[in-house]
N, C-alpha and C positions, 0 to 999 in steps of 0.2 A: 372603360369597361364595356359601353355597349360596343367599339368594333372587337373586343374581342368575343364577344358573346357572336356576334354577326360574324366572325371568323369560323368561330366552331359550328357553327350552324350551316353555312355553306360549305364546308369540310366533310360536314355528317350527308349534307344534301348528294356532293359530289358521290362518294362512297355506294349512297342509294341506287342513285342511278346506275355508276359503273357494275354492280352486284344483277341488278336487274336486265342489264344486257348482256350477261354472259350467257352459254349455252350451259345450264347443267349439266349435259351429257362428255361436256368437254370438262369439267370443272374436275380439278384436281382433288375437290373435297367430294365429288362421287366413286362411293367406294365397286363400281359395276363398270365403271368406263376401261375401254379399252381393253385389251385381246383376255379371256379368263379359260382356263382348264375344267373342264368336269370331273370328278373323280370320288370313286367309291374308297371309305376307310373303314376297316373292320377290326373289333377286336372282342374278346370274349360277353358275349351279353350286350353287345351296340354295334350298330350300325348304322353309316350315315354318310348321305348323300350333301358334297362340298362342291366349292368351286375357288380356284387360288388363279394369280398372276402365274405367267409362263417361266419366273423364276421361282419359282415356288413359294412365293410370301402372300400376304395378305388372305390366307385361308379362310373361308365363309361356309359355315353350314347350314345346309337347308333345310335337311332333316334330320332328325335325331332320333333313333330308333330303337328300343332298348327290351330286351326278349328273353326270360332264362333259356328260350327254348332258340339260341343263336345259331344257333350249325344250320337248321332248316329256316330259319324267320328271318337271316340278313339277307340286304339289299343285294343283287348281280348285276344290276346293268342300268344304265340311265343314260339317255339321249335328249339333248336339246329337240326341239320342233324346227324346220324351217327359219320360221320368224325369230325362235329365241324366248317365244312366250311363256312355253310351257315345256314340261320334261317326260319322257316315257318313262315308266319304271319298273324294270321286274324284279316279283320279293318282296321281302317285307311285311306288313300285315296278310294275314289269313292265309300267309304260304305255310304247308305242309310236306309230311313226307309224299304224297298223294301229286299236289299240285303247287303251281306257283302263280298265281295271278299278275297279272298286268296293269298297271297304272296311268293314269294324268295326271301331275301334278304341275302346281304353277310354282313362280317360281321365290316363293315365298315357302315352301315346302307343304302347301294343300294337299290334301288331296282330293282333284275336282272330280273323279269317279272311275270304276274299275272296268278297264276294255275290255278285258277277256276273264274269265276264273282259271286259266291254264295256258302255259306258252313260256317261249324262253326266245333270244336270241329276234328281238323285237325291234325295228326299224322304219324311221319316217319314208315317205314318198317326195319327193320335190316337194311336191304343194302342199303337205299335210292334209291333204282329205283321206290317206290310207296309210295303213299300217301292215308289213308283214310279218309273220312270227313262226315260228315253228312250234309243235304238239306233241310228245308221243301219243305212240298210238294205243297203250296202257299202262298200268301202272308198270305190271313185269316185262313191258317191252322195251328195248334200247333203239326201234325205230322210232324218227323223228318225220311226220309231213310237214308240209308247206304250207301254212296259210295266209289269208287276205283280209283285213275287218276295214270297215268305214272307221277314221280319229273319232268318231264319234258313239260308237262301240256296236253300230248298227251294221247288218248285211255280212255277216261272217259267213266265210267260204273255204273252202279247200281251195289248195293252186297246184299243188301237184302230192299225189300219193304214191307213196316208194311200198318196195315188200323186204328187200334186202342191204337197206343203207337209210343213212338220216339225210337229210337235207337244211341247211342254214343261212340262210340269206345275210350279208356283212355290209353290203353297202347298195344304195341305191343311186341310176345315174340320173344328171341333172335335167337330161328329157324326159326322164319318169319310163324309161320305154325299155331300160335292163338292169339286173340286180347282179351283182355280184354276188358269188353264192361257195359256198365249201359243202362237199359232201363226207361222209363218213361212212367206208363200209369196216361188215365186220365177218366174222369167222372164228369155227371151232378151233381151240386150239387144242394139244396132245393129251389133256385134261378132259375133254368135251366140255370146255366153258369156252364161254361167245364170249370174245374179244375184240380189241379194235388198235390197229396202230397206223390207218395209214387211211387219209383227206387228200383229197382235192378238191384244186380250185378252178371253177369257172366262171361266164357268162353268160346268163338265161332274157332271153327273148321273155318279157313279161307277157306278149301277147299272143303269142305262138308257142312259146312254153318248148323251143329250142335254145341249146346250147352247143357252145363249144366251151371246150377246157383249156386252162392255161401251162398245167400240170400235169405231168405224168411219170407219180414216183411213185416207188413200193416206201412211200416215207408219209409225214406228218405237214402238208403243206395249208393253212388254216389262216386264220383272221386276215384276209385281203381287203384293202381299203383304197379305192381311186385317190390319185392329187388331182388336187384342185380343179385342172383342166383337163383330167380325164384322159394325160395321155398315157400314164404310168400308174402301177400299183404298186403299194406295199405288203408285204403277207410276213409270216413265220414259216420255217420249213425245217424240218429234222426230224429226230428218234428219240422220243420219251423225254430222257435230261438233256439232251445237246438239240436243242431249237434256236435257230436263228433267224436272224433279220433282214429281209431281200428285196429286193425292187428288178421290175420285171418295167420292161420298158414295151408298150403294147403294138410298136411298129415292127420293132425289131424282133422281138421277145428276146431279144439280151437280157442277161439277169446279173445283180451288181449284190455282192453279201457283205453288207454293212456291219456284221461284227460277227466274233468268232470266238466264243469261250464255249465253254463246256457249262452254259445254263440253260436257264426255261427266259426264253422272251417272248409277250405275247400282247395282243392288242395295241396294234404299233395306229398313229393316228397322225395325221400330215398336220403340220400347220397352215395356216389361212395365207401365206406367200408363198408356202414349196421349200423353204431352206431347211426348215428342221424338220423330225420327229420325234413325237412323245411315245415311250411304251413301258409298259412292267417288264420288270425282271424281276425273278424268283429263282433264291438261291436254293438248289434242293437240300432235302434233309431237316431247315430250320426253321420254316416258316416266314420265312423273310420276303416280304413282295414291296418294292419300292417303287418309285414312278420315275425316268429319265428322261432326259432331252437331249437329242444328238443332231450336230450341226453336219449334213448330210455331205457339202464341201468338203472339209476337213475331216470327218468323223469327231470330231470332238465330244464329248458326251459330259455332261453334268448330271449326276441324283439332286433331286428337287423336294423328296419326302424322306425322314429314315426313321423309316419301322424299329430300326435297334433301341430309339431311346424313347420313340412313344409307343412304342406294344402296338399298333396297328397295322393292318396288311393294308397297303395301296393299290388300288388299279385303274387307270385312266381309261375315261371314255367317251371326252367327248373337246373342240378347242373351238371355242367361236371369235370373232373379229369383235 
């Protein structure tokens, strides 16, 4: 009796140990480890800020958001920090038809305090000491400026002010020294109502506040995202319903169109290697916004979320390591 009492007890001992010297971060039983998705789910009266595995399982919400007043009070957009600490947010409490405020939250779904009371289309810096977002410039205006705030919600500035176009900042580069940017002009149409059908996309000199353009169509060319190493971008480009998926190589400016149906594709996002991308698709007319992953070699594509059987719209925005 007592070796087997001294068997289980050296059993139990071993166990202890081997438990204690694993890495958590590696450990199978951490439901955070290894590469995850950000992404916005909306449906009538909630909204809510997730994050899922790259094949679309193990879904985690962070927030949960719930509004009779849905159409203006859900979430639009949510970005990791740098580090992965914390998330930006725009939407969601105290948005109105007026304004949309902007967030920190960590990543447990706080909210650690409100950067700005207005703003849309909001992005870290390398380092996260900055943030840039765009404004309009009133309620009944469709212009959008450029601005600049400390992460910390201090020292807000203008970065550039437009008269006849909006401006939107998409991505920031890893020397913190250019933004990737989409503009939007607009025009009277045969109605005398201001419309808009046609972005481009460029390059802005954060500190010079020059550009050049990567773009130049009478079309829709929007959400541009650098890979990885910044030698290539991703964008969307087309006409109201038929937007597609493109890569613009920044040596060559060869451009390669990665799909070709007659829908809405938008907020296409690299993965942490370069082989794939994640983006929404939106089928017109039903409300259908799903989230896919397309292996850029092959074209292969998988849906990852489906709106048809859970009632919610998808839209990816963010893929960390």
């Amino acid at each position: 009796m007592k070796h087997i009492i001294k068997f289980i007890t050296m059993a139990i001992l071993l166990i202890l140990i081997f438990s204690c010297t694993k890495n958590p971060v590696n450990s199978v039983d951490n439901p955070d480890q290894g590469e995850r998705i950000l992404f916005i789910r909306n449906k009538q009266k909630i909204s809510e800020i997730c994050t899922m595995r790259p094949d679309g399982t193990d879904i985690r919400v962070i927030s949960h958001f719930k509004s009779d007043d849905y159409i203006k009070q859900c979430y639009s957009e949510a970005k990791w920090s740098p580090d992965k600490s914390k998330i930006l947010v725009v939407g969601g409490p105290e948005t109105t038809m007026e304004w949309t405020p902007i967030w920190i939250m960590d990543n447990d779904g706080n909210f650690l305090y409100k950067l700005t009371w207005n703003g849309v289309s909001a992005i870290w810096s390398p380092d996260g000491e900055n943030i840039v977002f765009s404004r309009r410039k009133g309620y009944f205006s469709l212009i959008h400026d450029l601005y600049i705030i400390d992460s910390n919600g201090q020292n807000e500035r203008i970065l550039i002010e437009t008269e006849d176009r909006s401006i939107f900042a998409t991505d920031w580069s890893k020397d913190g020294e250019r933004l990737l940017f989409m503009e939007e002009y607009f025009y009277y149409d045969s109605t005398g109502k201001l419309d808009s059908d046609k972005f481009e996309i460029g390059i802005l000199n954060i500190n010079s506040l020059e550009n050049v353009y990567l773009t130049d169509n009478n079309i829709q060319d929007m959400y541009a995202c650098w890979n990885p190493d910044e030698s290539k971008i991703v964008y969307v480009s087309g006409i109201r319903d038929s937007i597609d998926i493109y890569i613009i190589d920044l040596e060559t400016r060869i451009k390669t169109n990665l799909t070709q149906n007659p829908v809405i594709y938008y907020s296409p996002i690299w993965s942490p290697d370069e082989l794939k991308i994640i983006y929404t698709k939106s089928l017109k007319g039903n409300y259908i916004e799903d989230i896919y992953i397309l292996d850029i070699k092959n074209r292969a594509t998988k849906k990852i979320t489906n709106s048809f059987y859970t009632g919610y719209r998808y839209c990816c925005m963010d893929w960390r390591e």
